[in-house]
N, C-alpha and C positions, 0 to 999 in steps of 0.2 A: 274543417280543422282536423287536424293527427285525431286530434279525441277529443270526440264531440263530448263527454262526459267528465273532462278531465278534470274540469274547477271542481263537480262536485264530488272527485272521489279521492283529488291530493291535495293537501295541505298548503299555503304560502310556507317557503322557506328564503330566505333570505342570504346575505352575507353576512359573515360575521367578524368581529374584531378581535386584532390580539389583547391580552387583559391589559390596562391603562397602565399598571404597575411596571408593565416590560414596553409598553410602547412610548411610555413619557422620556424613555431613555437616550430615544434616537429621532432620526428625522426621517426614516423610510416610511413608504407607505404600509400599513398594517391592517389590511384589508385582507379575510379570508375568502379566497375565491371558491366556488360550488367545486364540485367534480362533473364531470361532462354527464354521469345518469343523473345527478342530481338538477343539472340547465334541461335535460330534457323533458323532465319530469314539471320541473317549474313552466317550461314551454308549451306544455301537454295541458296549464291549466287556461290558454286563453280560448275564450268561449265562443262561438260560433251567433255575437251578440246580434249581427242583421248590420250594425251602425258602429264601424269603428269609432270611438269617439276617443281611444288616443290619439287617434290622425288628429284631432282640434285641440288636443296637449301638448302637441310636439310641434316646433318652431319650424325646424328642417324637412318636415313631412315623411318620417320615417316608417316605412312602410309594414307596422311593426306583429300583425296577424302572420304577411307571409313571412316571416323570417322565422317569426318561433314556431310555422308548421314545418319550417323547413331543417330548424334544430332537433324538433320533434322524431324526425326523422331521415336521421343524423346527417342531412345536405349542408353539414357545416361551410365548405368550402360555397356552394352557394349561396349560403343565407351570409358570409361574407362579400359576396358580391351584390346583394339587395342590398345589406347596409351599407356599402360603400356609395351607392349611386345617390344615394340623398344626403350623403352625410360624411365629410371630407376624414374628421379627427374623431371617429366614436369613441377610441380609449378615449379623448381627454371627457368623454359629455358622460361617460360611460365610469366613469371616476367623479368631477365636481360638480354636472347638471344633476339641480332638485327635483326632477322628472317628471315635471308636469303633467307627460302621460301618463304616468301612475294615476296621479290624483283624478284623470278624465277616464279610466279605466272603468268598467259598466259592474266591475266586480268588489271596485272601491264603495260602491253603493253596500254593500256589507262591511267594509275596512278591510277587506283582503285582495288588495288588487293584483295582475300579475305583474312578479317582479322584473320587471321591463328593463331599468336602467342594468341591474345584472344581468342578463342575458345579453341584452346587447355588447357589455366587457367583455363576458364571456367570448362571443365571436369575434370581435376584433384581435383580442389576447390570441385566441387560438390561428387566426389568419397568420398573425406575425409569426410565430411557435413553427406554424408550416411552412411558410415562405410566400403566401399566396399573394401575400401584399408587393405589387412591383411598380418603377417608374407606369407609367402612360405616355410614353413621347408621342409624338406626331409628328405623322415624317412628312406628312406636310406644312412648311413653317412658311408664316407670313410674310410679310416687309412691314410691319407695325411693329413699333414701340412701346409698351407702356412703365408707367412705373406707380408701385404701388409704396404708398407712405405709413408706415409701421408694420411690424410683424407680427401685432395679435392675432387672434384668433380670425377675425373679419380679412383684415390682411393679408393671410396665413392660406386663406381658404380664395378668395380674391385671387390671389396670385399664382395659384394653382392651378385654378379651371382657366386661368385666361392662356396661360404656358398649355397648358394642354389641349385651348386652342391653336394652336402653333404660333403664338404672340412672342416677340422677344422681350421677356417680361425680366425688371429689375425693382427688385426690392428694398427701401431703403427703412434702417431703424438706426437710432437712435442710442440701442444701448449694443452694448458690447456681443452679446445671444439675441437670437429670436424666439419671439413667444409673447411677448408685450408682459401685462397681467399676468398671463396664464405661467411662466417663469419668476417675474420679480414678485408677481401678487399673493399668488397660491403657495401656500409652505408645499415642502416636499414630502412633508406627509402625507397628502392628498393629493398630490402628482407631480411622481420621479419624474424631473427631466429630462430624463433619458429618451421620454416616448415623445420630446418637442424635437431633438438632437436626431431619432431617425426620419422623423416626417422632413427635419431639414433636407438630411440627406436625400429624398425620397424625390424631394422639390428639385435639389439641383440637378437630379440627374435627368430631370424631365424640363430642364431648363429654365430656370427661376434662377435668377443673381443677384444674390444677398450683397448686399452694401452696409456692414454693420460699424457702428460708430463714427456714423453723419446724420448730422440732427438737422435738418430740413428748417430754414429759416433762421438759423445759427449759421452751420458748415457750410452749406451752399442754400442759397435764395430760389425760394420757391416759383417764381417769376422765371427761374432759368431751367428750372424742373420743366415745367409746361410749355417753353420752347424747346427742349432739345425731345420731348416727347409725345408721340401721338393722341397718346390720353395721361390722364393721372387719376387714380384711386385712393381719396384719403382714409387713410382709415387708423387714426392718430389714437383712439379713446378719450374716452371724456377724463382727465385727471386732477382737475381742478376740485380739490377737494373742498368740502362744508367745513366753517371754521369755526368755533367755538368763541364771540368776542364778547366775554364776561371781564371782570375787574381778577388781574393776577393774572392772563393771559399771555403775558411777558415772561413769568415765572420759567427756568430750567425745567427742565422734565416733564413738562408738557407739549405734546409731540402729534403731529398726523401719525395715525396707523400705517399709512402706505409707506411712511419712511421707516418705522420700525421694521416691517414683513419685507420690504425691500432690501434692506442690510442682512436679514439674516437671511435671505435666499440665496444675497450673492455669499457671504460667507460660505456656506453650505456649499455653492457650486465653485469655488476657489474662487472668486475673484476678487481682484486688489481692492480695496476699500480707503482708498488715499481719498482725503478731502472731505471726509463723512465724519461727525461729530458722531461716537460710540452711541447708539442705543439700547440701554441691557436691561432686561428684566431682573437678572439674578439679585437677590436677599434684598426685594422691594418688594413692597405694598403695591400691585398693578392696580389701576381704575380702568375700565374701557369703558369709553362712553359711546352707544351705540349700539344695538341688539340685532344686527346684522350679518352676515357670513364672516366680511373683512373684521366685526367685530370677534365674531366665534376665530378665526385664523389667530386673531392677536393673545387670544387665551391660546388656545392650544402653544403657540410659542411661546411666552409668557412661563409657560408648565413646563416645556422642556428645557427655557433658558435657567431654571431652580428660582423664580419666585417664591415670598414667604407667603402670596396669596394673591388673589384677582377677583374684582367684582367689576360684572358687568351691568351696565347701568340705560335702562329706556324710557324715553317718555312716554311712548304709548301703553294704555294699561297693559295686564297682563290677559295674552289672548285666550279665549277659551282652550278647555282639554277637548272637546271634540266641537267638529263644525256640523251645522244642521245641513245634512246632507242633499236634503230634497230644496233647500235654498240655493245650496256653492256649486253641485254637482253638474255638469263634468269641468264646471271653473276649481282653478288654483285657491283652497280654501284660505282663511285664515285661522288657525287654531295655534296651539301649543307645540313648539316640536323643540327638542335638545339635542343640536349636534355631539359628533365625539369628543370635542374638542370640551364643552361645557360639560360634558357627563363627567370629565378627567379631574373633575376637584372646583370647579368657579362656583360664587355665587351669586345669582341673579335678581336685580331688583327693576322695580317698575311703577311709573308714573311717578319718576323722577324728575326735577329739573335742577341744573347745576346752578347755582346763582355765583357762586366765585370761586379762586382759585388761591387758598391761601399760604402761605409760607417762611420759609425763615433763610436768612442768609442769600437772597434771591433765587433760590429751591424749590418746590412746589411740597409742601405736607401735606395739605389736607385737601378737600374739598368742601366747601358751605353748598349743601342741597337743602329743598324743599319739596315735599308730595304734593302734587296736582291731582283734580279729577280729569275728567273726561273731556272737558272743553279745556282742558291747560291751564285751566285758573289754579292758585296756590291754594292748598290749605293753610287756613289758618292756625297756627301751633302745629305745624309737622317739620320744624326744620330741623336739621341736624346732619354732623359732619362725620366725613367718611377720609381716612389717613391713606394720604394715599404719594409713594415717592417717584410714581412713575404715570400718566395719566398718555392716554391714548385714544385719539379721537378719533372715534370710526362712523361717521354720521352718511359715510355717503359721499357724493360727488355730484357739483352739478351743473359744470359743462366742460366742454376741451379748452387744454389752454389758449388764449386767444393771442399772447404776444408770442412773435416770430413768424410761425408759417400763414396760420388763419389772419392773422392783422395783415402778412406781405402779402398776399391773396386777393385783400380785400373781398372776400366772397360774403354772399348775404347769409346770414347769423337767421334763425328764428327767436319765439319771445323767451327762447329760454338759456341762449346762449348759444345753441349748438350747430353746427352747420347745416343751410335749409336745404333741403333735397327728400323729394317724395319717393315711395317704394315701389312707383313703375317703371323711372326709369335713372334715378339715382343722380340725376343731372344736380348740379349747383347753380349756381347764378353764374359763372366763369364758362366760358364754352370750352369744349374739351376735358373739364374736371369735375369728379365725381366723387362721392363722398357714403361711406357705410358703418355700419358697427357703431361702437358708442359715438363715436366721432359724429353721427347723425341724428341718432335713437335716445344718446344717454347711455346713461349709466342704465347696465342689463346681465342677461345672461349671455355664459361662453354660446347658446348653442342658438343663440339672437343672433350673434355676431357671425357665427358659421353662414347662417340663410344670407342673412346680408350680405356675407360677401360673395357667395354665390350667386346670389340673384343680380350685386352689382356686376358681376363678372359678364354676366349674359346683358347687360345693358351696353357695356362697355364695348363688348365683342361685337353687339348688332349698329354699333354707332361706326368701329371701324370698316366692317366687312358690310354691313348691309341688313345680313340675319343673320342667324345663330342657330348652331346645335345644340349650345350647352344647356342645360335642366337650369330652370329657377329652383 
């Protein structure tokens, strides 16, 4: 390593926030980024462990020793090009991934791991700043067609390396922008979509053709998809969200999360909102039911649209303040953790269960809970209501939609809804279609969806061509 000494002689320093009081004001991102001696210095502290064990934290396999010896000593421009070869969008994983390499980091075993997911920002932010980041054409181009079906994350990345195998690759989404999620899901406080809008550009110039607002099994029939094309790559997401079917479920103002965080993204990014029933938080009583990121997104919005308050609400108890390390270690703990978004004023309750939804004038006021222990049975004498004008249900999601494309398809579903297809070689039950990202896996992380759609990409490529160049 740069310094073989480094963990024991600096400090973790981290990023920092702007105060809540100036950031609840807008929707930009307010993330304090390091100064480049300060990324070097943080770089300076990973250890010369014997056993990367971020490498088994990180989805994409980020190669993440050499890049911060390589920031260490300041080969930014190449410790940009290390992190490019594993990992299509690091600003975005580099912004919303909870970084699992952290938590497998050998230094986590004290709670001060190195800070990874920043560094990694760091260099992709600084690539861009330079200019380092450019198309990859290949001036060798195929006679293959593909087309890949959404433009998440999986999608996103999919569509990329297969163009970059010189594939004539067309992208089809659904909405109006590309980004899936990672645009309508993610507020923009936690990622301007500015940095989806260059990768577009980035894609087209390397030959990827966005087809935006055609909804595949709607606009055009998926059956004609996979004749007029060599291969197909779904990669739709899982959006079929978990519903809440308690008494008063009918009631107004009881709403999915995704459609709340989805209207105020498109607002935010100007677009028309015809046909959307208004969802506002302003001078209400928020409930989010759900103790999840999509939960945490709905508070932090909730705070900037001027709610009179927000309580977030979970079944499972409340997890420990710290995890016993020599049990979780180098796995993804479960402990206590409070995003920015709950630090901003929410209050959090646990080993709740909703039992109805009551109201007045067909409105939702209140909520009727009850406290559970540990196996979900009720306490007896714990119930009691919680007022609430605006309720938000952030429970999750638990498979892709299945009417329109997946129903015209007919492809084979597994036992949990999702489309079957293993992670050697991404195949369906459909010959020539192929399937990644939530759309296969579930509901997951942005930087699950990255691998996947890389790895489908090189299945994809070795089914038209034979074999393949491109990196799983």
């Amino acid at each position: 390593m740069g310094k073989v000494t480094g963990f024991l002689e600096i400090d973790r320093q981290d990023r920092a926030y702007k105060p809540a009081s100036d950031r609840i004001r807008h929707y930009d991102e307010f993330v304090i980024p390091l100064g480049d001696n300060q990324v070097k210095r943080q770089a300076a502290r990973c250890m010369d462990c014997g056993i990367p064990f971020c490498h088994t934290g990180c989805p994409v396999n980020n190669q993440i020793p050499d890049w911060n010896d390589l920031v260490y000593n300041h080969q930014w421009q190449e410790a940009a090009r290390n992190l490019h070869s594993t990992n299509n969008f690091p600003e975005f994983t580099g912004r919303v991934c909870p970084a699992p390499c952290e938590a497998a980091c050998t230094l986590n075993l004290e709670d001060v791991p190195v800070t990874i997911k920043t560094i990694e920002c760091a260099i992709v932010d600084k690539a861009f700043e330079n200019g380092w980041v450019k198309p990859q054409i290949n001036a060798q181009k195929t006679d293959k067609r593909v087309a890949v079906i959404g433009s998440g994350p999986a999608g996103m990345a999919g569509a990329q390396q297969l163009a970059r195998a010189g594939h004539d690759v067309h992208l089809f989404e659904k909405n109006k922008k590309a980004g899936g999620l990672l645009r309508y899901g993610i507020p923009d406080f936690k990622l301007d979509k500015s940095l989806i809008d260059r990768r577009v550009e980035q894609m087209e110039a390397e030959g990827v053709t966005f087809h935006f607002d055609v909804h595949i099994g709607q606009d055009k029939a998926i059956d004609d998809i996979i004749d007029e094309y060599d291969a197909v790559l779904l990669t739709g997401g899982s959006e079929k969200p978990r519903d809440l079917p308690i008494p008063g479920r009918e009631l107004q103002g009881v709403h999915f999360a995704m459609d709340f965080l989805t209207q105020q993204n498109r607002r935010v990014g100007d677009e028309h909102l015809q046909n959307f029933e208004p969802i506002l938080a302003e001078g209400k009583h928020v409930v989010v039911i759900g103790g999840g990121d999509t939960g945490s997104d709905c508070i932090g919005t909730s705070i900037r649209q001027g709610c009179l308050s927000v309580t977030q609400l979970e079944i499972m108890p409340q997890p420990p303040q710290q995890e016993d390390k020599l049990m979780t270690w180098p796995d993804w703990p479960l402990k206590m953790r409070t995003s920015s978004s709950q630090a901003e004023g929410a209050q959090r309750d646990w080993s709740v269960m909703s039992k109805a939804f009551g109201g007045t004038s067909g409105h939702v006021s209140h909520i009727e809970c009850i406290r559970v222990d540990e196996k979900m049975n009720p306490i007896e004498g714990s119930k009691f209501e919680l007022k609430a004008d605006l309720v938000l249900l952030a429970m999750g999601f638990v498979h892709p939609i299945h009417e329109g494309m997946i129903e015209g398809a007919k492809v084979e579903l597994d036992q949990r809804g999702n489309v079957k297809a293993n992670t050697t070689d991404y195949k369906t039950s459909i010959p020539g279609l192929y399937a990644a990202g939530d759309m296969r896996r579930g509901q997951s992380l942005v930087v699950w969806a990255i691998r996947e759609g890389r790895q489908a990409a090189k299945a994809v490529d070795e089914f038209l061509m034979g074999s393949s160049t491109l990196p799983r």
